[in-house]
Each structure stands twice: as structure tokens, then as C-alpha cells.
DRENDREN-976636 format. One record per residue (C-alpha): x, y, z. Coordinates in steps of 0.05 Angstrom, whole numbers, plus 32768, in hexadecimal, padded with zeros to 4 digits. Layout:
XYZ/...
This chain:
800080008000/801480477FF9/802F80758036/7FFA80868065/7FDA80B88061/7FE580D380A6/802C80D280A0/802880FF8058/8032814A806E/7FFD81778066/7FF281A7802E/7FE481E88037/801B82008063/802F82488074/8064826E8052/808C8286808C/80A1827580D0/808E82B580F1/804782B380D9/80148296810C/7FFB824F80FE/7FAD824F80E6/7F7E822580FE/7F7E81F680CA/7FC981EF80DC/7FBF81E38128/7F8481BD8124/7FAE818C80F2/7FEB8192811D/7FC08177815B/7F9C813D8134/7FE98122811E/8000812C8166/7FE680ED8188/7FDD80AC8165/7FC980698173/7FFF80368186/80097FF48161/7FF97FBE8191/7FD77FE481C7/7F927FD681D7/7F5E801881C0/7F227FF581DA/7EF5802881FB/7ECB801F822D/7E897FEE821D/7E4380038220/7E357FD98265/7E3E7F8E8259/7E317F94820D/7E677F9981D6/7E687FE081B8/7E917FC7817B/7ECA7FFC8187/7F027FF58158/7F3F7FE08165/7F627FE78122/7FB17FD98126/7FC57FA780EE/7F8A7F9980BE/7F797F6B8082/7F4B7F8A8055/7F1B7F60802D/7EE97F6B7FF3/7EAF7F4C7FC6/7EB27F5D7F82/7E6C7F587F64/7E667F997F2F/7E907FBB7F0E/7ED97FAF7EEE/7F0D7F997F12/7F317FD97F13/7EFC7FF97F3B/7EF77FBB7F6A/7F437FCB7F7B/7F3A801D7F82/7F07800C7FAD/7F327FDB7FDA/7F65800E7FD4/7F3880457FF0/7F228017802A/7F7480148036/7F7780608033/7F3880618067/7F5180318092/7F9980518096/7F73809180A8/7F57807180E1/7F9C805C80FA/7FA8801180E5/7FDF7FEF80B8/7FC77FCF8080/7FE77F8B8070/7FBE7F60803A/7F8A7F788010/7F597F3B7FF0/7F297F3A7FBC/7EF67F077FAB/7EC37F097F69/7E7B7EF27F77/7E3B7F097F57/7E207F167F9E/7E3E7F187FE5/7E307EDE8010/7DFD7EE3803A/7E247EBD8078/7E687ED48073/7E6F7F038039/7EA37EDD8014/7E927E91801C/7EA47E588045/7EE07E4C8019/7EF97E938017/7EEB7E9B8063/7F2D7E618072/7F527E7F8035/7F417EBF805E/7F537EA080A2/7F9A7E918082/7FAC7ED3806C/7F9D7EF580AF/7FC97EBD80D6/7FFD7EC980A7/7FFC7F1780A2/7FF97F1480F6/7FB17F4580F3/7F877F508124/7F507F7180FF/7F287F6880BE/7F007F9B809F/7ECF7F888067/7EC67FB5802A/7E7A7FBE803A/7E4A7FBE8066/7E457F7B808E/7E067F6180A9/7E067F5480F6/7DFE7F0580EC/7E3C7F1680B7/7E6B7F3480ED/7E5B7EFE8121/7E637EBA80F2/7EA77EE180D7/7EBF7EF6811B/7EB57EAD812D/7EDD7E8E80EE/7F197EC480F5/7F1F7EC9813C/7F327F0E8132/7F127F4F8134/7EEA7F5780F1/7ECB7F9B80DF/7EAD7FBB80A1/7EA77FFB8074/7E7B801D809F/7E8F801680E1/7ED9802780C7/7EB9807580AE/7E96807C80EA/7ED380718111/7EFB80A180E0/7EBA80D280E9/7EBD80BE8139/7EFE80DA813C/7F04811E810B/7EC481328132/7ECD81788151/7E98819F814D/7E5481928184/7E25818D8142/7E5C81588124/7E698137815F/7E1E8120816C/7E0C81108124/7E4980E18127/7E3380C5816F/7DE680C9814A/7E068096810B/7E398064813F/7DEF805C8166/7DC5804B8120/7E00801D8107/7E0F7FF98153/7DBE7FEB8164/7DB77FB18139/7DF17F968143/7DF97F928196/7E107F4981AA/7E0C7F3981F1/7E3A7F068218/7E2E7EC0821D/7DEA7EAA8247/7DF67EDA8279/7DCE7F0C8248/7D9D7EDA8237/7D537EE38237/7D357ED7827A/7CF17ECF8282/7CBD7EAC82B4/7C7B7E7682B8/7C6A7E4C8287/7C967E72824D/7CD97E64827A/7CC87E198273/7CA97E0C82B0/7CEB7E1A82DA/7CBE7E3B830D/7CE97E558345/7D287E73832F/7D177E7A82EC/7CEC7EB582F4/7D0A7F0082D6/7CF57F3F82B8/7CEB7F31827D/7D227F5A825B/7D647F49824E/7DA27F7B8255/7DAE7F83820B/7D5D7F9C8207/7D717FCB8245/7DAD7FE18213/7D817FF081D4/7D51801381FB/7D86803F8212/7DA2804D81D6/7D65806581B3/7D5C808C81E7/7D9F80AD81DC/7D8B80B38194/7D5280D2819B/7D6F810181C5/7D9F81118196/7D718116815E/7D56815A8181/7D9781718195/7DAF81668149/7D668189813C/7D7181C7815E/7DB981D28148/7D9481CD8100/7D638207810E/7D9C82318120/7DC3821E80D9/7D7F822F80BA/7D7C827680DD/7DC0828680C4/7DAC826C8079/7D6C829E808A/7D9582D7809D/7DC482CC8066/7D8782C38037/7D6B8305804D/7DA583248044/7DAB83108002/7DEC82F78003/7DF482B47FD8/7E1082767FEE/7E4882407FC7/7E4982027FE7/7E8881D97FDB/7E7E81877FCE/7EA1814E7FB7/7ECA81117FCF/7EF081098007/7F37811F8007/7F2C81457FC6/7F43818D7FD4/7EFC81A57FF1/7F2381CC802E/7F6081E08000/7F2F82067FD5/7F078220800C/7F4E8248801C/7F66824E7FD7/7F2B82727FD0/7F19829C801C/7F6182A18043/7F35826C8070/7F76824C8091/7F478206809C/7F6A81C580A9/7F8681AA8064/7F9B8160806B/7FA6812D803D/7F7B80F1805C/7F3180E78055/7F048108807D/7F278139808F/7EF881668093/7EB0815C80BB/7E9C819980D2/7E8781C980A1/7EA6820F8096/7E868249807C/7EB0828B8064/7EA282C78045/7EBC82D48001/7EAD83097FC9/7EA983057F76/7EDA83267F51/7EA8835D7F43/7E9E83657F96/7E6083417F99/7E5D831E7FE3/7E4E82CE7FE8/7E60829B801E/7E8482598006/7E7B8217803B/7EAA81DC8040/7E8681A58047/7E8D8159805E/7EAD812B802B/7E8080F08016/7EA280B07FF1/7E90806F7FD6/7E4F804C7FFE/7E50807D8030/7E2B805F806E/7DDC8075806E/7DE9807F80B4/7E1A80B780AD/7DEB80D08075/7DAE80D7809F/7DD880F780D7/7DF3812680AF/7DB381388085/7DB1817980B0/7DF8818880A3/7DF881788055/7DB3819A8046/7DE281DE804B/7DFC81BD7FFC/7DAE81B87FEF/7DA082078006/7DDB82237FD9/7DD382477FA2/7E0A822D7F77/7E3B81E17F87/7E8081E07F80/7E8E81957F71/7ED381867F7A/7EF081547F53/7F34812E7F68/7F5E81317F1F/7F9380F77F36/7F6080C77F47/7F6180957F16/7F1780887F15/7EFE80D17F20/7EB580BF7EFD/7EA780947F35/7EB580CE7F65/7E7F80FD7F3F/7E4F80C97F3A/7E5680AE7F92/7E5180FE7FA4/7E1881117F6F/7DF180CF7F8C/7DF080EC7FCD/7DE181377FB1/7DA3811C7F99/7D8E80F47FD4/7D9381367FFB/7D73815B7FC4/7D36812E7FC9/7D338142800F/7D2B81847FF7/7CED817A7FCC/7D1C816E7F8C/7D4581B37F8F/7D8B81AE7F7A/7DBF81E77F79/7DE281EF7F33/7E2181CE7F30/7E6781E07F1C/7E9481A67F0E/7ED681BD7F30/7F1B818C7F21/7F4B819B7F59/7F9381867F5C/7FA6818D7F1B/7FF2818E7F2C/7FEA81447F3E/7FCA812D7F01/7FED81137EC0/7FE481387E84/7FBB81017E69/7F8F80F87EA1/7F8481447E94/7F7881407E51/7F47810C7E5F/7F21812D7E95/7F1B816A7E6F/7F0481457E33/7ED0812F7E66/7EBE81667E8A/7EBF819F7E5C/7EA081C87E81/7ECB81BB7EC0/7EF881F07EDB/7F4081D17EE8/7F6281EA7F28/7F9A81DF7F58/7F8581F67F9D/7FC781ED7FB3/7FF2820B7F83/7FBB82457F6E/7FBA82307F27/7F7582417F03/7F5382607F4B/7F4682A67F26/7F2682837EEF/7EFA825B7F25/7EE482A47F41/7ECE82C07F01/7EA9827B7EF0/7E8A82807F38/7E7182CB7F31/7E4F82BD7EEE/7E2082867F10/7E1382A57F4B/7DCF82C97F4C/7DCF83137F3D/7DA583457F64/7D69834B7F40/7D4A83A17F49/7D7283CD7F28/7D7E840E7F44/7D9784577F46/7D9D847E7F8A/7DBE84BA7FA6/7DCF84A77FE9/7DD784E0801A/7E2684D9803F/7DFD84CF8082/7DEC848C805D/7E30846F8060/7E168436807C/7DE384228042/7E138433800F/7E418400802E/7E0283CA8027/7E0083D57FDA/7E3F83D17FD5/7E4783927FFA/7E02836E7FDF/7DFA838A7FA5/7E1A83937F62/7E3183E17F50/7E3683F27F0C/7E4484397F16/7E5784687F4E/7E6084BB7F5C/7E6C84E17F8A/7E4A85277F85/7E3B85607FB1/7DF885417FC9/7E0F84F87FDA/7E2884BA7FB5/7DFD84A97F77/7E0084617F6A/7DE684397F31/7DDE83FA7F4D/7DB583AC7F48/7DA083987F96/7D7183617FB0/7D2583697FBD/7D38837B7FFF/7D6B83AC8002/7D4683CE7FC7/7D0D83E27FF9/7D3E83FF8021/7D65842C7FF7/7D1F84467FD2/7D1B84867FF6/7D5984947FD8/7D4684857F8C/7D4D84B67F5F/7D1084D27F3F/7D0384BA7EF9/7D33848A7EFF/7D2E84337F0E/7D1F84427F4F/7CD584337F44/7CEF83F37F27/7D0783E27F70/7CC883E87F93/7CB383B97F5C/7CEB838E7F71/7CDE838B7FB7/7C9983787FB4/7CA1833F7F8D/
């Protein structure tokens, strides 16, 4: 396998010593500064008596069915699950690969596979397997009991990666919300000490002895935890009214909104600060990024918008983490215009468009079928072959090819971004008094100035605003001019 990505060193880095580290930096600089130790135990405490499932990834064995596809996406994608499991912190020693039309319903891979399986782990000296997919609980338990080892699968190895870039209150509890939804089904209590007890006639007639409450402590557990989910539905709830208020305020303000998507670990944050100065963490492992970011930015013309980094999706991404997120990814569903970034040195980038625009429309349908327009963006084109370019752009001709990192193509990408953003819609003409300094500044910042003088009487502007701030710079219209046109616009 290729270096980890954990050990490769960030991009993004500052310029000179004397210049204080962003937040990006010391945020990456404290996620590198404590890692988990091969051959220690990272069990965590268990949920009472019942196994929580709580990885303990040192040296792992990755294995995959390959039922669709060609071959050379059945490898990227066994490659990606390397990349995902080196993110959460493991060594990677054997990577295997078996075609079938269908996974097996008992073990995944077969009887026969499972001992070929068996082999490979004793020889590589693992103590963990993760399965590329999701395993069904009666799959986990009959490989567990084959192996002997620690098996895993696709899902619970994101959530742990999710589990652990968490920083945020609103991330933190939509990752707790997903762990919950993935670990109910799959609880597994220990030996007949967890067994169903139960009284009279149904116990067998043991009478005496025999007698209990009817529920056993793995029922105690599930209650608890959708309790704990439902309680952090509402907190996840609330924290989405107060997104939605922002959106409002920003929507009354008439300030537009990009939303930047795509997959994981392709450039999303390094064009968020190619872009705003934002100084977010840049690191080049998946997930990096959880939490979203918003900044302010402006159009080369001075129009104001805000641009949001948002969470990376991949390959299957777990419904779970989909469903806890909703609240987080309907901000991509309110923008006015995507940015969807595009990695150029991934060999299969198609793939990448098609798993993000998948989930797009999932959310989209959420939204009673809206979907912001889109702008195919190909980042890191100073890792891509000329070929692969020439390919990509044969492609996607419409794509605007960047590198976030080196600043190659960026002004293009703000021109491109201030033609699709929405233009205020009243056009007017004002003489604003100097007292007015402060509405003056408001066109200026939400609006679009054509022309501007400054005369004896105040600053005249020629100007296109929004509904709303044209209703408030009317008593300044001129007479004769489009300043009827604005009362027009505001009513509408």
C-alpha cells in the first residue's frame, strides 16, 4: 500500500516562520500529535454488560466481494477502504478480493473463502478484518466466530473516522446520532447470563427460581439507547433551526450563498482558502473535514456571497451518517449555486461525480426536488498527468480546472462564480444624502453599482439592489428616474 496518509505532510502551509499559525494549522497540528499505539489495547469503555463494537484497528486485513463493475474499480475501491482504514489509525497488511454475483448471505465470501480467509490473517499476524461493505449482524457474528479475530466493516470503519474528526457540538451528536442507528441492531450480549428470563408456564414449568422480569439486559440496553437517540434527535433539531435562522438572515439580506461539494479528500477545504484567506485545516486524509465552515467572500465586481465547506461524502456512504447529517447537508440544498469539486489524479474520477451527485439528489428530494445549479470544479491539477487532463477536459467541457494549492486557474473560478450567481433584480438611481453613509455602504455591499458621483447634494448612485433593500433606499430615488421601478421591485 502507499504511505499513510497521516504521516504525508499537510498542504497548505504558511510562508514564514514569524507569521502566526491559523486554525486550520493548529487544529491539524493537534489531530497529528497523539496517535494510537500498535499493540495497545483502544477498547473503550462498554455500554454496561453489552459489547459496544468499539474498534480496535492496529494491523488489518481488508477484504472485498466483487459483484458489479470491472475489476479496476473493485481494486480502487479496496484501495479506498486502505486509505480509510489508514485514516483511522491501522496498518494495512493484505488486501483480498473475491468475484461472486451476490454476497453471501452467511459470511459474505463463502465457506471456502472464509478458511482461505482464516489463512491469510494467521499468516499476516492481524487482529482485525474489515469488510468492504456493510455486514449484516448474523454476518459479523458467524465471521467473528470463523476468524477468531476482530472483524469489522465499511461502515463502522467511517463512523469511527467521523467519531474521531468530530469537533463541533452539532457534529459531535449527529456522529453519536449515526454509531447509535448502526450499533442497535447489532448489540450481542454475553453467554446465558443475558438470556431471556421469564416465569409460569412460558419458563417451562421451573416454578420457583425461574421466575424474572421479563426483560433481558440487552432489551434494558436498546431501550436506552433510543432513548439517547431520541434525545439527540431534538438536540440535532434545534441546532438546525438556528442554521435555518442564519440562512433566513442571510436570505433577507440578500446575500447569496456557494456551497462547496464533492469527495472526500478532494481539495473542498483548499479551495475554501484558495478562495476566502479561511486558514481551515487542510489535510490530506479523508474526512478531514466534518464540521462545516462558512466565510465571506466577494465577486470580482464586489458583489458579497458566503461560500461553505462542507462534509466529504465517498463511495456507499453509511445511511446512517446520511440521515444524521441531513440537517447539516441541507445547507448544499439551500445554496444558490454548487461547487463540485472533482479530484483530477484519481484514476476513476466519474465514479466520484456520480457517488456525490447520488447523494445531492437524495437531499434534493428532501427538499421537494430543488437543486442548486452546479459547477463542475477539477481541483489538483498539478497532480494530474497531461493525459488524464486532456481526458477530463474532453469530459467535462464545461469544468473549470484549478489547483487550490498552487493558485493555478482560481481567478478564472471567480469570474465563472460571479456570472452564476443571481443578480439583484430592481434597478435603481438615488442620490443619497452624506448623512446616509451607512445605506450607501448597503448598496455597495448587496448590490451591484454601475455608476457612482459624488456631487454637492450627496452621492448619486446608479445601482441593481434586491426587493428589499430597494424599499429602503426609495425615498432617496430620483424623480423621473427607475426608482418607481423599485417600489415595483419590492412588492413583488
Amino acid at each position: 500500500m502507499t504511505e499513510s496518509p497521516l504521516d504525508t505532510t499537510a498542504r497548505g502551509g504558511l510562508a514564514g516562520t514569524a507569521t502566526p499559525p491559523s486554525t486550520g494549522d493548529m487544529e491539524l497540528e493537534e489531530r497529528t500529535s497523539l496517535r494510537r499505539v500498535a499493540g495497545l489495547s483502544t477498547e473503550l469503555t462498554d455500554i454496561t454488560e453489552v459489547e459496544y463494537r468499539q474498534l480496535r484497528l492496529e494491523r488489518v486485513v481488508l477484504v472485498g466481494v466483487w459483484t458489479e463493475g470491472t475489476s479496476e474499480q473493485a481494486n480502487a475501491s479496496l484501495v479506498e477502504l486502505a486509505r480509510l482504514a489508514e485514516t483511522a489509525g491501522s496498518q494495512v497488511l493484505d488486501g483480498l478480493v473475491q468475484r461472486r454475483s451476490r454476497p453471501d448471505p452467511a459470511t459474505f465470501i463463502g465457506t471456502g473463502k472464509v478458511e482461505e480467509l482464516r489463512a491469510a490473517v494467521q499468516a499476516a499476524g492481524a487482529d482485525t478484518v474489515i469488510a468492504d461493505g456493510e455486514l449484516s449482524p448474523g454476518q459479523l457474528r458467524q465471521l467473528e466466530e470463523k476468524l477468531k479475530v476482530k472483524v469489522i466493516d465499511r461502515t463502522a470503519l467511517i463512523l469511527d473516522i467521523f467519531a474521531q474528526h468530530a469537533r463541533s457540538r452539532d457534529g459531535k451528536a449527529q456522529v453519536e446520532l449515526a454509531q447509535l442507528s448502526y450499533l442497535l441492531p447489532r448489540l450481542r450480549g454475553w453467554g446465558e447470563a443475558l438470556s431471556r428470563q421469564v416465569g409460569g408456564r412460558a419458563a417451562g414449568g421451573v416454578g420457583i427460581g425461574g421466575r424474572g422480569p421479563g426483560e433481558t439486559k440487552i432489551e434494558l440496553d436498546r431501550r436506552r439507547i433510543r432513548h439517547r437517540m431520541s434525545k439527540l434527535r431534538r438536540e440535532i433539531a434545534a441546532m438546525s433551526t438556528v442554521r435555518e435562522t442564519q440562512r433566513g438572515n442571510r436570505r433577507r439580506n440578500e446575500v447569496p450563498s456557494v456551497a462547496i461539494v464533492g469527495y472526500t479528500n478532494a481539495g473542498k477545504s483548499s479551495l475554501l482558502n484558495a478562495l476566502t484567506d479561511a486558514g481551515v485545516l487542510v489535510e490530506d486524509a479523508l474526512f478531514a473535514t466534518l464540521d462545516p465552515t462558512t466565510r465571506r467572500a466577494a465577486t470580482p465586481d464586489g458583489r458579497a456571497y458566503t461560500l461553505t465547506d462542507t462534509v466529504g461524502f465517498v463511495r456507499h456512504l453509511p445511511h446512517q451518517l446520511v440521515e444524521a447529517f441531513r440537517s447539516t447537508l441541507e445547507e448544499t440544498a439551500q445554496a444558490d449555486l454548487l461547487l463540485h469539486v472533482v479530484d483530477a489524479s484519481d484514476p476513476l474520477p466519474e465514479d466520484q461525480i456520480k457517488a456525490v451527485r447520488q447523494v445531492l439528489i437524495e437531499i434534493g428530494e428532501q427538499r421537494h426536488g430543488r437543486m442548486p445549479q452546479e459547477l463542475l470544479v477539477v481541483n489538483k491539477t498539478d497532480a494530474a498527468g497531461d493525459l488524464q487532463l486532456a481526458r477530463l477536459r474532453h469530459l467535462l467541457p464545461d469544468a473549470v480546472f484549478v489547483s487550490a494549492r498552487r493558485g493555478d486557474g482560481v481567478a478564472r473560478l471567480r469570474r465563472r462564480i460571479a456570472d452564476l450567481l443571481p443578480r439583484p433584480e430592481v434597478d435603481v438611481e438615488l442620490l443619497l444624502p452624506y448623512t446616509e453613509g451607512s445605506l450607501a455602504a448597503r448598496v455597495h455591499a448587496e448590490g451591484e453599482v454601475l455608476a457612482e458621483e459624488h456631487t454637492a447634494e450627496g452621492t448619486r448612485l446608479h445601482a441593481r439592489v434586491g426587493a428589499e433593500l430597494a424599499t429602503a433606499v426609495l425615498p432617496f430615488a430620483l424623480a423621473g428616474s427607475t426608482g418607481s421601478a423599485a417600489g415595483d421591485g419590492a412588492g413583488r
